[in-house]
C-alpha positions as a Markdown table, in Angstrom:
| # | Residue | x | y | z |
|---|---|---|---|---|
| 1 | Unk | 64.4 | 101.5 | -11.8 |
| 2 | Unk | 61.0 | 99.8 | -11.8 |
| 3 | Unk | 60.7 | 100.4 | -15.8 |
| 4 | Unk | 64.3 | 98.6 | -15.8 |
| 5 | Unk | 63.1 | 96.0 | -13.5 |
| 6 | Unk | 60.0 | 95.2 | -16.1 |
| 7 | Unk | 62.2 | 95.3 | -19.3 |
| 8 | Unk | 64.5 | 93.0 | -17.7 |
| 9 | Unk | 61.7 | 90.3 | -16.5 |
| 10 | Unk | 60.0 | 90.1 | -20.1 |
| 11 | Unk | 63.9 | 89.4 | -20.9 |
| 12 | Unk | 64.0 | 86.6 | -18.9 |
| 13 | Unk | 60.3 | 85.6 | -19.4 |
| 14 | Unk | 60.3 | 85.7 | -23.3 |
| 15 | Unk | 63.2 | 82.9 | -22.9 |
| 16 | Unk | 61.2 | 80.6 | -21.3 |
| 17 | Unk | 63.6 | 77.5 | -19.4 |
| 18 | Unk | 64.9 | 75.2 | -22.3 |
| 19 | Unk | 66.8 | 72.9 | -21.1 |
| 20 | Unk | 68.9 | 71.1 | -18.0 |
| 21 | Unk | 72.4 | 71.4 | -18.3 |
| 22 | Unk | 73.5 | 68.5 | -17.0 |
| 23 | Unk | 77.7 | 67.0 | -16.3 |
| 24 | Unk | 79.6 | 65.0 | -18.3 |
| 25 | Unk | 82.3 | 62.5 | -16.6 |
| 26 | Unk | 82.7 | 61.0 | -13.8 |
| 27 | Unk | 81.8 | 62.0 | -10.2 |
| 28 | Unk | 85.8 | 62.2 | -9.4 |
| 29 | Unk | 88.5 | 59.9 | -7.8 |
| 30 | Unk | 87.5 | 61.4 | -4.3 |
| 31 | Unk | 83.6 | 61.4 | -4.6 |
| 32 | Unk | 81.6 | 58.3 | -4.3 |
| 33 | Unk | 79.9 | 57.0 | -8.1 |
| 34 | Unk | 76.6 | 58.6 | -6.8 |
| 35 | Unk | 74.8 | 60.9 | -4.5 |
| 36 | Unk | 74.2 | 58.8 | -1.6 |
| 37 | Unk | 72.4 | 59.4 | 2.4 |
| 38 | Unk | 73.5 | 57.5 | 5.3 |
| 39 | Unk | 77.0 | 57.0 | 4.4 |
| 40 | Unk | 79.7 | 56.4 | 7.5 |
| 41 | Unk | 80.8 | 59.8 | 9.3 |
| 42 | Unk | 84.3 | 60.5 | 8.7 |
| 43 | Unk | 85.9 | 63.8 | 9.5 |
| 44 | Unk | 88.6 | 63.3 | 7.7 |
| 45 | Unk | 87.1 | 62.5 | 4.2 |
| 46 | Unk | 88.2 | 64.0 | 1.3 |
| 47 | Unk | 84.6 | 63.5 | -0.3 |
| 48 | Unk | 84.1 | 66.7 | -2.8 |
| 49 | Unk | 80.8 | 65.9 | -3.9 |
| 50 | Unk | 78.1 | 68.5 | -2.8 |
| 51 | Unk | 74.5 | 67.8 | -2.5 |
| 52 | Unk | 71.7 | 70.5 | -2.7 |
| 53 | Unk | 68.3 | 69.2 | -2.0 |
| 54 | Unk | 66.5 | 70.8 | 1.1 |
| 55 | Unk | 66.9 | 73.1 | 3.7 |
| 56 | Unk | 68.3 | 70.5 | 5.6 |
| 57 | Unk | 69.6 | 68.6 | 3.0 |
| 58 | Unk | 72.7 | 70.3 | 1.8 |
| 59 | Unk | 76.5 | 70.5 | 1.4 |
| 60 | Unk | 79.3 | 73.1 | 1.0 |
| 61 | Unk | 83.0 | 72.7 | 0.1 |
| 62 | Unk | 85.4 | 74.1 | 3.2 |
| 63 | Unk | 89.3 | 73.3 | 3.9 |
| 64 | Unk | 90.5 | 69.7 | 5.0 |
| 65 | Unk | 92.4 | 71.1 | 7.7 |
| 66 | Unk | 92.6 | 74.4 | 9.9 |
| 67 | Unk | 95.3 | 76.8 | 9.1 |
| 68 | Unk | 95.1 | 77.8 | 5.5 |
| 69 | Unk | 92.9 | 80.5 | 4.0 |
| 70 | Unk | 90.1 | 79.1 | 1.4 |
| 71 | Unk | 92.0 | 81.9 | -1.2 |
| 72 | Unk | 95.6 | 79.5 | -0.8 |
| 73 | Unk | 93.7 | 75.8 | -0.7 |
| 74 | Unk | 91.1 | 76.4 | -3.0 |
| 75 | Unk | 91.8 | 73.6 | -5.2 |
| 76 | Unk | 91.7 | 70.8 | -2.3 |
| 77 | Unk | 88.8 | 72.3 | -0.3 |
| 78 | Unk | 86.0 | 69.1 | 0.9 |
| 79 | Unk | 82.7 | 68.6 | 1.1 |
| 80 | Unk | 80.8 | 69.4 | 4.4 |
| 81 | Unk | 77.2 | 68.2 | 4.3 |
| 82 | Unk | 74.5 | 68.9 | 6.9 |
| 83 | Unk | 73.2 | 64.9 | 6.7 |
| 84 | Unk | 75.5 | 62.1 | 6.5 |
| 85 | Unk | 76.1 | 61.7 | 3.0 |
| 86 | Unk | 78.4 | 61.6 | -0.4 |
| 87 | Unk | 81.3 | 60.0 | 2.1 |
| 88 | Unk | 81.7 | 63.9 | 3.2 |
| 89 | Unk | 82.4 | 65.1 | 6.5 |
| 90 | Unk | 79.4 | 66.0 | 8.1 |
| 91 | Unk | 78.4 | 69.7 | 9.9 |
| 92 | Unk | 77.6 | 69.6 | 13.6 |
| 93 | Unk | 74.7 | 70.9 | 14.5 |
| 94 | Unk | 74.3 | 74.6 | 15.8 |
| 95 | Unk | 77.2 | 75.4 | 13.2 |
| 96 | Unk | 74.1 | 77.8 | 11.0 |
| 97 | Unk | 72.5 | 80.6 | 12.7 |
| 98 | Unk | 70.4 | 81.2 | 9.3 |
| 99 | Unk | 69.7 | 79.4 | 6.5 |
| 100 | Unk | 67.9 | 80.7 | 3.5 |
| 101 | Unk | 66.7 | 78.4 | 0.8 |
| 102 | Unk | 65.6 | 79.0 | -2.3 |
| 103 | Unk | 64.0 | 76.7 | -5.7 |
| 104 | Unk | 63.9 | 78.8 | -8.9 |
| 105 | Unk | 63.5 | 77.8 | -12.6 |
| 106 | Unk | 66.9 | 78.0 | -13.4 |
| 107 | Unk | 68.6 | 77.5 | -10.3 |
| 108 | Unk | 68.5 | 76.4 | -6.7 |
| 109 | Unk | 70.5 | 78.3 | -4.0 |
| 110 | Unk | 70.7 | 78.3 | -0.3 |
| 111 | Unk | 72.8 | 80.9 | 1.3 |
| 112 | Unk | 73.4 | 82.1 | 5.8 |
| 113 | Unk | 75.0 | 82.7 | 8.5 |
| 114 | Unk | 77.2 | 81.1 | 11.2 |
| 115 | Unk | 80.2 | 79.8 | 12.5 |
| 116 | Unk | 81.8 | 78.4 | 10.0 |
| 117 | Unk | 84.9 | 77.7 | 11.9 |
| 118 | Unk | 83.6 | 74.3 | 12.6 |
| 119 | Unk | 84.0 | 73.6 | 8.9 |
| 120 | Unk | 88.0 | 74.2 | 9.3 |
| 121 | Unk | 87.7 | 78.2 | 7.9 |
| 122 | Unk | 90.2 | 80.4 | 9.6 |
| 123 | Unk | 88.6 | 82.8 | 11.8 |
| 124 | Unk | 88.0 | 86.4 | 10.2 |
| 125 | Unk | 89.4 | 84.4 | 6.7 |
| 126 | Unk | 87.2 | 86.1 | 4.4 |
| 127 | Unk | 87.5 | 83.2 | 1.9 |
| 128 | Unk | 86.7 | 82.6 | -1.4 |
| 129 | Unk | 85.0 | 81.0 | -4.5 |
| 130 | Unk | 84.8 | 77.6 | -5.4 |
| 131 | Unk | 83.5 | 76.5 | -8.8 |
| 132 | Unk | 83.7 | 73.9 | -11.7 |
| 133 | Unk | 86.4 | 76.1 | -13.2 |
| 134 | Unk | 89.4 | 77.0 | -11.9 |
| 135 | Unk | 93.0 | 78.4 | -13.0 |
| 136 | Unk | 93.9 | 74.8 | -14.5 |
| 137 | Unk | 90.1 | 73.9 | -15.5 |
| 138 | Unk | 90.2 | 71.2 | -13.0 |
| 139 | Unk | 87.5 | 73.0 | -10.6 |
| 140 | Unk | 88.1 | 74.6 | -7.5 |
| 141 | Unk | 87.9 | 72.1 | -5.8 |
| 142 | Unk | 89.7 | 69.7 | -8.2 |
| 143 | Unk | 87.4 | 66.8 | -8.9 |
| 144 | Unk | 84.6 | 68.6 | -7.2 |
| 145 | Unk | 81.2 | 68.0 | -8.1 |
| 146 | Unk | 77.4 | 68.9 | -7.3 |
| 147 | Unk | 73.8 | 67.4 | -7.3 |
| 148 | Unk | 70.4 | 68.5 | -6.9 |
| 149 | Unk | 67.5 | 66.3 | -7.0 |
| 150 | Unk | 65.4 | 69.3 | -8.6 |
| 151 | Unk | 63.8 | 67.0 | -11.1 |
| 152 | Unk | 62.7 | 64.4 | -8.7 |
| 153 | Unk | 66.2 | 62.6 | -9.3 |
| 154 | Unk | 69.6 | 63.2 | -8.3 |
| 155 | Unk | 71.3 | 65.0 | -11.3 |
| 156 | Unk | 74.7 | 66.3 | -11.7 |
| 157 | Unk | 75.1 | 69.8 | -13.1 |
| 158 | Unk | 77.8 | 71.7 | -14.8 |
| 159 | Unk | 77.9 | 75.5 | -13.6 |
| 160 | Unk | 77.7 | 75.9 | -10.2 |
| 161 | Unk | 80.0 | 78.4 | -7.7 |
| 162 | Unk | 80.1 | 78.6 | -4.1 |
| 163 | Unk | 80.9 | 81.3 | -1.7 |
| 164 | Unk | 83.0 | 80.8 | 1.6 |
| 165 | Unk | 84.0 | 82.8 | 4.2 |
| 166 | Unk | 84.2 | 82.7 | 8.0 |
| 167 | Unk | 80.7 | 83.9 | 9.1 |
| 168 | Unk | 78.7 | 83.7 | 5.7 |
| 169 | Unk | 77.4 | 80.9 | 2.6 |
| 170 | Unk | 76.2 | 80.7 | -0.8 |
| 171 | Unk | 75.7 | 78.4 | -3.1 |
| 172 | Unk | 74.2 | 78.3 | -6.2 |
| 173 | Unk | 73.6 | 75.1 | -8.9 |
| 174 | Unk | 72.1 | 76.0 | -12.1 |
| 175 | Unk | 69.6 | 73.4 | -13.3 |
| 176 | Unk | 68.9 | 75.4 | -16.6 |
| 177 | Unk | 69.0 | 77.3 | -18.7 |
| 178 | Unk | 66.4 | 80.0 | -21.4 |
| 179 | Unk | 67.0 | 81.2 | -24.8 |
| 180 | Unk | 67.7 | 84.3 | -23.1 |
| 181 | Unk | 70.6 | 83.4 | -20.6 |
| 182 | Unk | 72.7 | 80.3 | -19.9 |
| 183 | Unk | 73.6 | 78.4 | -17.2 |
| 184 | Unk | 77.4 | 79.6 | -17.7 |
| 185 | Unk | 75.4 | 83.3 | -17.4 |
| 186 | Unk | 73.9 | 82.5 | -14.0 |
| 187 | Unk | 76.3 | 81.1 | -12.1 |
| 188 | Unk | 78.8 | 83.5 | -13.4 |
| 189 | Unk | 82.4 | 82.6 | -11.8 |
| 190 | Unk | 84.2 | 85.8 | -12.8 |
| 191 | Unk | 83.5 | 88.3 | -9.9 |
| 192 | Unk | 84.8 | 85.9 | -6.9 |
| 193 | Unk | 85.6 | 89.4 | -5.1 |
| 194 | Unk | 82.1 | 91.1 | -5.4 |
| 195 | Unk | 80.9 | 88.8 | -2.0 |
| 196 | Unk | 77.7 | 86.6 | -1.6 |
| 197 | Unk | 74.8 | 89.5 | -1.3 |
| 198 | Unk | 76.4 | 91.3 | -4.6 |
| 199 | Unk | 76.4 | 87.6 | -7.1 |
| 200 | Unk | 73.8 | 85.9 | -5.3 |
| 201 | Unk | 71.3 | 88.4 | -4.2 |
| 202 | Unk | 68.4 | 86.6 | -1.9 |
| 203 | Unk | 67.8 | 86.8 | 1.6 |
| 204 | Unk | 70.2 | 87.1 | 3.9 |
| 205 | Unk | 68.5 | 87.8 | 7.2 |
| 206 | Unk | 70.2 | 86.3 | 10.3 |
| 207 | Unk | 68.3 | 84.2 | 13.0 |
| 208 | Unk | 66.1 | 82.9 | 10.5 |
| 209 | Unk | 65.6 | 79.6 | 8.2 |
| 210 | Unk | 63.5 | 79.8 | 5.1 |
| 211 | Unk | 62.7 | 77.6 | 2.4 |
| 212 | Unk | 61.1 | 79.4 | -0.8 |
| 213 | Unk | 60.2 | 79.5 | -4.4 |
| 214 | Unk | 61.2 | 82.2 | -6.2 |
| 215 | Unk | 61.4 | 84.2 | -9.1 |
| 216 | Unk | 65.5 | 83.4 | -11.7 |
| 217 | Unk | 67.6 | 86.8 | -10.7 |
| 218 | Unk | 69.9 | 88.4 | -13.8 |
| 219 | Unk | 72.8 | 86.5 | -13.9 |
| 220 | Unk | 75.6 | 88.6 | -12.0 |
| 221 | Unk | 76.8 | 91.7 | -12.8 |
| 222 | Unk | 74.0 | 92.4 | -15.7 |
| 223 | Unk | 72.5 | 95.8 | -16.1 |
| 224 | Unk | 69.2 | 95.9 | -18.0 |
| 225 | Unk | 68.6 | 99.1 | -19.6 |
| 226 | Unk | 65.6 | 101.5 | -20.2 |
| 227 | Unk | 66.1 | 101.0 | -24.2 |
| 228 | Unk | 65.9 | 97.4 | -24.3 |
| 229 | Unk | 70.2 | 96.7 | -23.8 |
| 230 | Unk | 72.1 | 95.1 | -21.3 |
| 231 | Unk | 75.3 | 96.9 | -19.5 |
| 232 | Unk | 77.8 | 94.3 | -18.5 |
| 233 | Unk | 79.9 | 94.9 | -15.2 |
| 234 | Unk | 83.4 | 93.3 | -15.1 |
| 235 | Unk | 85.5 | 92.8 | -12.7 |
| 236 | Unk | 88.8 | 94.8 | -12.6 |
| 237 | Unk | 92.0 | 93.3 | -12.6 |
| 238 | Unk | 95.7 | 95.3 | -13.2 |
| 239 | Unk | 98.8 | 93.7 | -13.7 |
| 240 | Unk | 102.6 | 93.3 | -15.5 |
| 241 | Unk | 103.5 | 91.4 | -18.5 |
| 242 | Unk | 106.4 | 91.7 | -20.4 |
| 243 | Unk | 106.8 | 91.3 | -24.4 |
| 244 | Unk | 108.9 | 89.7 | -26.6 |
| 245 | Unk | 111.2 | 92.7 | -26.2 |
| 246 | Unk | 111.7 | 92.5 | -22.6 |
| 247 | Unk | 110.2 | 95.3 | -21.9 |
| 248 | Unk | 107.2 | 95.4 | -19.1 |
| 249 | Unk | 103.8 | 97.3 | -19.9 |
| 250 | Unk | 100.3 | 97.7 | -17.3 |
| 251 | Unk | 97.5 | 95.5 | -18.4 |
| 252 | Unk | 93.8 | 96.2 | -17.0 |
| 253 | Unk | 90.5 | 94.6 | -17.3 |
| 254 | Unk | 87.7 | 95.3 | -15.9 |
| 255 | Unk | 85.6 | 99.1 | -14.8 |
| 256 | Unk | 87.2 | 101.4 | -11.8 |
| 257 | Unk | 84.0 | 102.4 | -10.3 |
| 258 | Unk | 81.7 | 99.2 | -9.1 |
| 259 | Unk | 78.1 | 99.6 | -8.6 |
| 260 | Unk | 76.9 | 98.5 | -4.6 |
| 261 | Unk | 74.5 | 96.2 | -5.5 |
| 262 | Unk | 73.0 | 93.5 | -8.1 |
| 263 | Unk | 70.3 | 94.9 | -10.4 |
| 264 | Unk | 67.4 | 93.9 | -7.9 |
| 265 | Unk | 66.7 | 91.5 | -5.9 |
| 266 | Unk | 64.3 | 88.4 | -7.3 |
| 267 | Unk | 60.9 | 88.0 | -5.3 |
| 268 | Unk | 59.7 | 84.9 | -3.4 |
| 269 | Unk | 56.6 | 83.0 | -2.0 |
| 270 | Unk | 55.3 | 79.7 | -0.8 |
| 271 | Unk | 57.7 | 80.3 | 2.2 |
| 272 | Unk | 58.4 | 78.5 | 5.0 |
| 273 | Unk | 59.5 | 79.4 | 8.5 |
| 274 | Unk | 61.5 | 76.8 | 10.6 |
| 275 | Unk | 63.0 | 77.2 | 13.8 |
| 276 | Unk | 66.5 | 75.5 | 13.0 |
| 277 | Unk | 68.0 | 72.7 | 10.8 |
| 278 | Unk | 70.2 | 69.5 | 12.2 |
| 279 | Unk | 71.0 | 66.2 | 11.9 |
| 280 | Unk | 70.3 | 65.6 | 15.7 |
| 281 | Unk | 73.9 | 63.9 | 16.1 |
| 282 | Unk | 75.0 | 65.1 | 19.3 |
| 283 | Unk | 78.5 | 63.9 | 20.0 |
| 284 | Unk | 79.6 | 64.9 | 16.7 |
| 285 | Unk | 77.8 | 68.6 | 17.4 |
| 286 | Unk | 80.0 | 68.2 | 20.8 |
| 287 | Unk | 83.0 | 67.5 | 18.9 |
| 288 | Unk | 82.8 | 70.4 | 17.1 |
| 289 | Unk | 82.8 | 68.6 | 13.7 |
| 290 | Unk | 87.0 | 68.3 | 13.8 |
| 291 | Unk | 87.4 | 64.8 | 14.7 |
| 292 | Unk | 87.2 | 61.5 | 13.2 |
| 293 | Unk | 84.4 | 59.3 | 13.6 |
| 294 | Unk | 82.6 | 56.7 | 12.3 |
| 295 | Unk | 79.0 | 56.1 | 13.1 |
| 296 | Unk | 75.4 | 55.6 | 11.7 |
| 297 | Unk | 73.5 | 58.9 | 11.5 |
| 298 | Unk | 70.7 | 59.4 | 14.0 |
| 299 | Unk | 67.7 | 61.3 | 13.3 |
| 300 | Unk | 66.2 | 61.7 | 17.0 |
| 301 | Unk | 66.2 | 65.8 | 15.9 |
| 302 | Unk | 63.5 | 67.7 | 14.8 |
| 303 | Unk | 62.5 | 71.3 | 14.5 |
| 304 | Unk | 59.4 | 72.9 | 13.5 |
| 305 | Unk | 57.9 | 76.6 | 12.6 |
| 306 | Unk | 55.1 | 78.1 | 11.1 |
| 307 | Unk | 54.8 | 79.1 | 7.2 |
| 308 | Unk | 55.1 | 82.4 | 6.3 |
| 309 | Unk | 56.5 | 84.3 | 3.3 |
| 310 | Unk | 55.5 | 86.8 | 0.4 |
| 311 | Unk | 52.3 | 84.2 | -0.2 |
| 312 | Unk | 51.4 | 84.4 | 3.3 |
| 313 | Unk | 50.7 | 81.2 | 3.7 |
| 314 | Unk | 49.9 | 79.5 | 6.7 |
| 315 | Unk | 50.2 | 75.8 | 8.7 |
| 316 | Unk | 53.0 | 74.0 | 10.0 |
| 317 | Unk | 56.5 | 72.7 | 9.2 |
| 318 | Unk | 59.4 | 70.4 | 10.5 |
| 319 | Unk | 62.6 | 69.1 | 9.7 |
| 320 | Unk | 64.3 | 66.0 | 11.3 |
| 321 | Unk | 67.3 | 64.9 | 11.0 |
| 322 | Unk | 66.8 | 63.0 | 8.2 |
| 323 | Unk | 65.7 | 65.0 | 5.2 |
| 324 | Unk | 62.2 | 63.8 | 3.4 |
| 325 | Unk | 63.7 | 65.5 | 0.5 |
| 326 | Unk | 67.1 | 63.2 | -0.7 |
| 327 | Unk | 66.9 | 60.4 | -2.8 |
| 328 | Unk | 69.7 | 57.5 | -2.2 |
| 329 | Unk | 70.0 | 56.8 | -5.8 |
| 330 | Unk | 70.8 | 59.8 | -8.4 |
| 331 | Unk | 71.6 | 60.2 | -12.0 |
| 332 | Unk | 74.9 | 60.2 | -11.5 |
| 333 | Unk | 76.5 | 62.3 | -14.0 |
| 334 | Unk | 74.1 | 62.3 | -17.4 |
| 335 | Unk | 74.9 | 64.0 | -20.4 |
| 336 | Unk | 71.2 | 64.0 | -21.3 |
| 337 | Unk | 69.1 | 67.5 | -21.6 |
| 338 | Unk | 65.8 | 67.4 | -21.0 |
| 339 | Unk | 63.0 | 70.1 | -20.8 |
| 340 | Unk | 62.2 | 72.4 | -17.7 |
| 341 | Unk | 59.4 | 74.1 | -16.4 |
| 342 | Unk | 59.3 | 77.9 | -18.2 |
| 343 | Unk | 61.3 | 80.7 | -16.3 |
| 344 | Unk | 59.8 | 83.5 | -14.2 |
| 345 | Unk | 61.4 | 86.9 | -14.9 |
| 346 | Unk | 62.9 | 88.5 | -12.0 |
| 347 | Unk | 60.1 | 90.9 | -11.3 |
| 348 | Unk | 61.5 | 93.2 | -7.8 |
| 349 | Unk | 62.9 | 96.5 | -9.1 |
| 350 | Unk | 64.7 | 97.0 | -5.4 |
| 351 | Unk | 68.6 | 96.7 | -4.9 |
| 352 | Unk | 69.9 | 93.8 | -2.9 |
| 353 | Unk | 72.1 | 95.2 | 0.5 |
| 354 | Unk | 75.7 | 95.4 | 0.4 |
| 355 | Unk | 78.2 | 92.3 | 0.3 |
| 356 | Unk | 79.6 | 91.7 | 3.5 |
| 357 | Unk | 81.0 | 88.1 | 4.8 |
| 358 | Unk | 82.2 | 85.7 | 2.0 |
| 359 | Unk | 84.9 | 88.0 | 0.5 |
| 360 | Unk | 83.2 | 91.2 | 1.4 |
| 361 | Unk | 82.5 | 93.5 | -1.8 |
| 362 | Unk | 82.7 | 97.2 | -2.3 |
| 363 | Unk | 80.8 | 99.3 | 0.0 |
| 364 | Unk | 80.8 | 103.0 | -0.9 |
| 365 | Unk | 78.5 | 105.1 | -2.8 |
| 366 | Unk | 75.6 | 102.5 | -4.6 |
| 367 | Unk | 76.0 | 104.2 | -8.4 |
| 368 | Unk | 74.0 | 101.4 | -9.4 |
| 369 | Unk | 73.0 | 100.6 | -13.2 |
| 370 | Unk | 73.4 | 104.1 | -14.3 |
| 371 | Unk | 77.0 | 104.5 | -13.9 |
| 372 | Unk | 76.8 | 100.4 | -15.1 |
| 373 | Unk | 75.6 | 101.7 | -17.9 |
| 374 | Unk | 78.5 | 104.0 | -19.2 |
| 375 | Unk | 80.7 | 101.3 | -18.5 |
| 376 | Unk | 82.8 | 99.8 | -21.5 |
| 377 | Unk | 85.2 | 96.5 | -21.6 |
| 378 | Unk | 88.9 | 96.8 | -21.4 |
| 379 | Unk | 90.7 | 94.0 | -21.9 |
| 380 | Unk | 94.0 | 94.9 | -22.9 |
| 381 | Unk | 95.3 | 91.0 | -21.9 |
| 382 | Unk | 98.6 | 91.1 | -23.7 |
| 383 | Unk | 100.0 | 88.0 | -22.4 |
| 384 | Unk | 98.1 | 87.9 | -19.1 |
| 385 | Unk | 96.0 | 85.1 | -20.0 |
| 386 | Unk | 92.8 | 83.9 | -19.3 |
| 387 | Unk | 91.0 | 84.3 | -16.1 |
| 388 | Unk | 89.4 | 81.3 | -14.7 |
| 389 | Unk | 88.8 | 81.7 | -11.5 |
């Protein structure tokens, strides 16, 4: 594994981080023209513009109402924001029991814990994926779109995916790409049934809140091998069609067998600790986050921890309600591409822990990249048609 882990890394350090992949078109009907702070609570917004910018700085797409899984309403899920922005409904405090944050070369991701009922997710629903794709192309949600302020401005991106369930979070934006692997590579929106931990591999401790650096993982479901290759997992799908005959015949696509986990998962430093995030409103927290209201945001909140991490650094921290981090004004959605900082391969040879919480992956036997690698692509399609999920 560790030779795998260093073949893989030179991969991903010989492509050094080329360019931002930025959005074209508009922000969306729904979404206000820009990424903006301190816009009017409303719990009823249909606001599907997400923001990723800090620890406490962040939004994820959940259902407008209660009642309906994420897997029947994915197309007119909403944007839930911890800080009163975008026009989005905003998350009541003490909805995250951890929150892990993390700033890489290529992409930004924050993933947790909690009770994610107060963002209108069934209880024990074990959701689903939300990306820029979609079975019509539209995006899942249609019209939604995402931000990060990663370059010191609020830019809109073009891959991104999100993972929803009842109890558990990711997100992930890519903000570029190498010569080696693209942003359509890294956030990967193909394996919406292999769970959080398995496409987004990171830390997923509970009772904790981190915000890291860290080291670009392999885009999901990539294998590298001893001899210099990549194996490729796909996802396995069955099904009907019939042909111009009228007579019906068994498609498949995909591998039977499913390794546990990602090929490893990427290391971190300059870490730090806090205590818990907020926005310090506490009537909406009292609410529960399910009712209407309209209200200037009060930052009156503030947590603080000490730093910690794999750089073992040390001082203090704290986040008020109001995020240091956002920027009112944004980019909006430029076409432009623009250089990045060079890419750090992902250098930890050990296996990320089962999926569990957003749609909840396989969990028997770990064959891991040596059964990956004996895997080969079927894709007998005949008529089934393309899978954009």
């Amino acid at each position: 594994m560790f030779a795998q882990a260093v073949i893989g890394a030179a991969a991903l350090m010989a492509g050094v981080a080329e360019a931002q992949v930025t959005a074209t078109g508009t922000m969306g009907t729904t979404n206000p023209p820009a990424p903006t702070m301190g816009t009017p609570i409303n719990q009823t917004s249909y606001s599907r513009l997400l923001s990723l910018n800090a620890i406490d700085d962040f939004c994820l797409f959940g259902p407008p109402t209660y009642g309906d899984t994420i897997g029947d309403t994915e197309g007119e899920q909403v944007a839930w924001c911890v800080q009163p922005r975008n026009d989005a409904r905003v998350i009541p405090d003490g909805t995250f029991t951890s929150v892990h944050f993390v700033k890489t070369p290529l992409y930004w991701q924050i993933q947790g814990m909690g009770d994610l009922t107060k963002l209108n997710i069934l209880a024990n629903d074990e959701g689903g994926e939300l990306d820029p794709h979609g079975a019509t192309g539209l995006g899942n949600p249609v019209g939604g779109n995402v931000t990060t302020n990663a370059t010191g401005q609020d830019v809109n991106y073009e891959e991104w995916m999100n993972y929803m369930s009842y109890n558990q979070f990711c997100l992930r934006i890519c903000i570029s790409e190498n010569s080696t692997y693209s942003a359509a590579e890294e956030c990967q929106h193909t394996l919406d049934e292999m769970g959080c931990q398995w496409v987004m591999p990171g830390d997923y401790t509970d009772n904790s809140f981190t915000e890291c650096d860290g080291d670009s993982a392999y885009p999901p479901g990539l294998y590298p091998e001893t001899n210099g290759s990549t194996s490729t997992f796909q996802q396995r799908y069955t099904g009907t069609y019939t042909n111009a005959n009228g007579q019906q015949g068994l498609w498949t696509q995909g591998q039977t067998v499913t390794p546990q986990t990602a090929y490893s998962t990427p290391a971190t430093s300059n870490c730090m600790t806090y205590t818990s995030i907020g926005n310090g409103i506490a009537s909406l927290a009292a609410a529960g986050g399910n009712s209407t209201r309209t209200a200037a945001a009060s930052a009156s909140a503030s947590t603080s921890g000490s730093a910690s991490g794999s750089a073992s650094a040390t001082g203090s921290a704290s986040r008020s309600g109001a995020s240091a981090a956002s920027a009112a004004s944004g980019a909006g959605s430029s076409a432009a591409r623009s250089g990045a900082s060079a890419a750090a391969g992902a250098a930890s040879a050990s296996g990320s822990s089962s999926s569990s919480g957003a749609l909840s992956g396989f969990s028997g036997v770990n064959y891991g990249p040596a059964v990956a690698g004996a895997f080969s692509m079927v894709a007998v399609l005949a008529g089934a048609g393309a899978f954009l999920l």
